[in-house]
N, C-alpha and C positions, 0 to 999 in steps of 0.2 A: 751742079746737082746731078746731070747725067751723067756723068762722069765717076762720080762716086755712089750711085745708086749699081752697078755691078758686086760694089767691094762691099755692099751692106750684109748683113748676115740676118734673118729673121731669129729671134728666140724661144726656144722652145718654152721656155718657161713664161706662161702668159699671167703669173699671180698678179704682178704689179697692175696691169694693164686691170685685170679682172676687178678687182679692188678699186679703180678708180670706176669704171663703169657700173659698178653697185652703188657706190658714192652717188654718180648720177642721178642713175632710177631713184635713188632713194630722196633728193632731194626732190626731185620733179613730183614724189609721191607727196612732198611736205606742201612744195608749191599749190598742187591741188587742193590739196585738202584746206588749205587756208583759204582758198580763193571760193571754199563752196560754205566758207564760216558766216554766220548771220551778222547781219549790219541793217544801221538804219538810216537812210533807206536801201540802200545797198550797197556790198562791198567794192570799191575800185579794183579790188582785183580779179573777179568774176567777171569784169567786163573785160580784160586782156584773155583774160583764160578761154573765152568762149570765142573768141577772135581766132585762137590758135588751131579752134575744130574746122574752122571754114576757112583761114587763107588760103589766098590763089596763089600760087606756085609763082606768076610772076608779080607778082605785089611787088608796089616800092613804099616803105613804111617812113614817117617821118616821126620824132618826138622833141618836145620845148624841152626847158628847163625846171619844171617844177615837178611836184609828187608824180604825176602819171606820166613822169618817165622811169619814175621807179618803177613801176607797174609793168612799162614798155619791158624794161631790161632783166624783171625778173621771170614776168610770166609768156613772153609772148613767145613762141617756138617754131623761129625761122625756117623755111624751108629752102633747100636747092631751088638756085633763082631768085629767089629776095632780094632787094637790096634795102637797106637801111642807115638813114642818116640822124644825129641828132650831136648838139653841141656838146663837143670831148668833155669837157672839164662843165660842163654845166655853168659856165660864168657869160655866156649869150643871152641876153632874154629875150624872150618870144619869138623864136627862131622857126617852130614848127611850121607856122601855117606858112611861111616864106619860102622856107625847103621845100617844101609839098607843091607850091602852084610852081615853081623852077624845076621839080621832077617832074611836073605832068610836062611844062611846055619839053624838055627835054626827053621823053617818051611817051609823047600822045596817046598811043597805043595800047600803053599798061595803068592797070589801076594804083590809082596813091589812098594810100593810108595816113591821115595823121593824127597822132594823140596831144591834145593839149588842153591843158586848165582853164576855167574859167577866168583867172585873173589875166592869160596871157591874151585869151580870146577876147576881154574888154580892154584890155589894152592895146593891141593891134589888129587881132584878128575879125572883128566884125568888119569891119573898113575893108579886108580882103575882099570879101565876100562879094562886092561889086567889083574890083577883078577879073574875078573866079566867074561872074555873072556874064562879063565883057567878051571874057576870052573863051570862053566853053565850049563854042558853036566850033573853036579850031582844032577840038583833040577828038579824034577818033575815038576815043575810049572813055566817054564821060563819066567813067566813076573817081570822083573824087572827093574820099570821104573825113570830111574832119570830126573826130570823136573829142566832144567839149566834156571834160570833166568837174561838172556843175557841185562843189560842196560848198560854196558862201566862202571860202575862205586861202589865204594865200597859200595855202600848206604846208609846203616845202618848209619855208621861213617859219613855219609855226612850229613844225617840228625841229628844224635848227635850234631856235633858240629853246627849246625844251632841250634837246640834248645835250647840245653846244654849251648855254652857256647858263641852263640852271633858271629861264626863268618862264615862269606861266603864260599865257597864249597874252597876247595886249588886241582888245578886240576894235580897240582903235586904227589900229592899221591894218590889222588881219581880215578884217570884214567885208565882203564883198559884196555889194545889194543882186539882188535874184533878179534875173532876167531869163526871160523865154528866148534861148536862142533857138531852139527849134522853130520855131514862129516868126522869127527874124526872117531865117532861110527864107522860109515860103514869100516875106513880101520882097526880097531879094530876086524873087522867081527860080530858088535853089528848092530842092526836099528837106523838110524836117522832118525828124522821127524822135520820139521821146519816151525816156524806157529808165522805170527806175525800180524794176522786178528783176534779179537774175534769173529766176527760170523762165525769163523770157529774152534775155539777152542775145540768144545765140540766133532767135528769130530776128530779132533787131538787125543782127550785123547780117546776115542774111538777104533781109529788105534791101538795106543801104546797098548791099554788092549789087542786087539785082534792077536798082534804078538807075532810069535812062537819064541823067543827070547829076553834077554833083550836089552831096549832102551834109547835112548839118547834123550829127547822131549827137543830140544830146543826152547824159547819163546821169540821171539824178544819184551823185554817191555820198560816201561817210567820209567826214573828215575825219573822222576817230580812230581809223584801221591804221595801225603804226605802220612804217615802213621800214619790218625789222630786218636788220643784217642776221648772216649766219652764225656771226660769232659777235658778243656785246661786250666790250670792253670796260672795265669795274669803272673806270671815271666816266662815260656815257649813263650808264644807272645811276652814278651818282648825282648827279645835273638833273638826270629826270624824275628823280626822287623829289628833290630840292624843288621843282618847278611846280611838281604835284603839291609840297607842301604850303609852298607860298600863295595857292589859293587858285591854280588853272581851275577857266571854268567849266572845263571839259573833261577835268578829273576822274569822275568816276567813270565815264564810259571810256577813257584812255586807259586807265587802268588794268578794268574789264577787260577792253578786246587786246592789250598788250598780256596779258596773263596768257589768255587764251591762242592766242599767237606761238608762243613758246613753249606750251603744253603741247599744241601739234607736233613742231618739233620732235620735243622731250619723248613722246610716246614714237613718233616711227625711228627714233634709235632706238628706243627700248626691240621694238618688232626687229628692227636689222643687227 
């Protein structure tokens, strides 16, 4: 590569380049604006989006395999210095909270981030927690924050099989009983903080960087905010048409906030 960086020639014509860089901004305007959309109780993406005003330049960010890493990979906006890990192909389960205490012990120094669901966090990640409790007293930089993305249910898998394969939510398996993990933390001897407002999120993530120990950010969000692509593929609508009509009982508020998901879109092309 140095070798051939002499023989490079710069172009004067910068459209193409321009063109994509508008493309950018314009998505990142979409991302926003989705992320500041109403939900009940709050939207999952509001809580990546407010992360992005306050990261620490030397963050190490982890994420699992379920919806809020969709969330990680759409909204969160890296900075020089970051690093960030999560399972390539999404076919690891519960990988966050494991990535996260292996980053800390590997640079004590820097604060860890990690994003993961409620299903992953009752499936391994509370047991970390005494770990995390064990080992903490050895990292210089005790902020270690796992954000549990608390909606009752398995997500991911719920909106696969709406897309995938055409069928209604089954609340027999999707359903996950409520637990106060913020509450957990504290009898862990960890912080809890629990935040299910976004106009108060950005405080939330805030608290969490500024505590002298690690923490348990729990985020009471909506299962119902789709996790739309940029471009939807006619057999994807047609599955989730099919899934709506067979009687999901989340229907109407899927519906709802997927309309309105792609209205944001549809309007900031119209503006660009």
């Amino acid at each position: 590569l140095r070798a051939l960086e002499p023989h490079l020639v710069r172009k004067e014509d910068r459209g193409w380049r321009e063109q994509i860089e508008e493309g950018v901004r314009d998505w990142w305007d979409i991302v926003e604006r989705r992320s500041l959309m109403d939900a009940d109780p709050m939207n999952p993406q509001r809580v990546v989006h407010e992360l992005s005003q306050v990261l620490p330049e030397d963050a190490i960010i982890t994420a699992d395999s379920g919806s809020s890493t969709n969330w990680y990979a759409r909204q969160l906006k890296l900075r020089k210095g970051n690093l960030a890990s999560l399972s390539g192909t999404l076919a690891t389960m519960v990988p966050g909270v494991p990535y996260a205490i292996a980053a800390k012990f590997a640079h004590p120094g820097r604060p860890v981030i990690c994003f993961v669901g409620d299903g992953a966090f009752q499936m391994l990640g509370m047991n970390e927690m005494l770990t995390v409790k064990r080992y903490m007293e050895r990292w210089h930089d005790k902020r270690l924050i796992f954000c549990v993305f608390n909606n009752q249910d398995l997500n991911q898998v719920t909106w696969e099989q709406r897309v995938m394969e055409g069928d209604p939510k089954f609340p027999g398996s999707q359903w996950l009983p409520n637990f106060d993990y913020a509450a957990y933390a504290e009898l862990c001897g960890l912080q809890g903080i629990f935040c299910d407002d976004g106009d108060r999120m950005r405080s939330a993530w805030e608290e969490a960087l500024a505590a002298d120990r690690p923490v348990v950010l729990e985020v009471k969000t909506d299962p119902e905010i789709p996790p739309l692509p940029p471009h939807i593929r006619l057999e994807q609508a047609e599955e989730m048409a099919k899934a709506m009509v067979k009687g999901d009982p989340e229907r109407m508020g899927v519906m709802e906030k997927s309309l309105r998901g792609k209205l944001v879109e549809f309007t900031e092309r119209l503006r660009s």
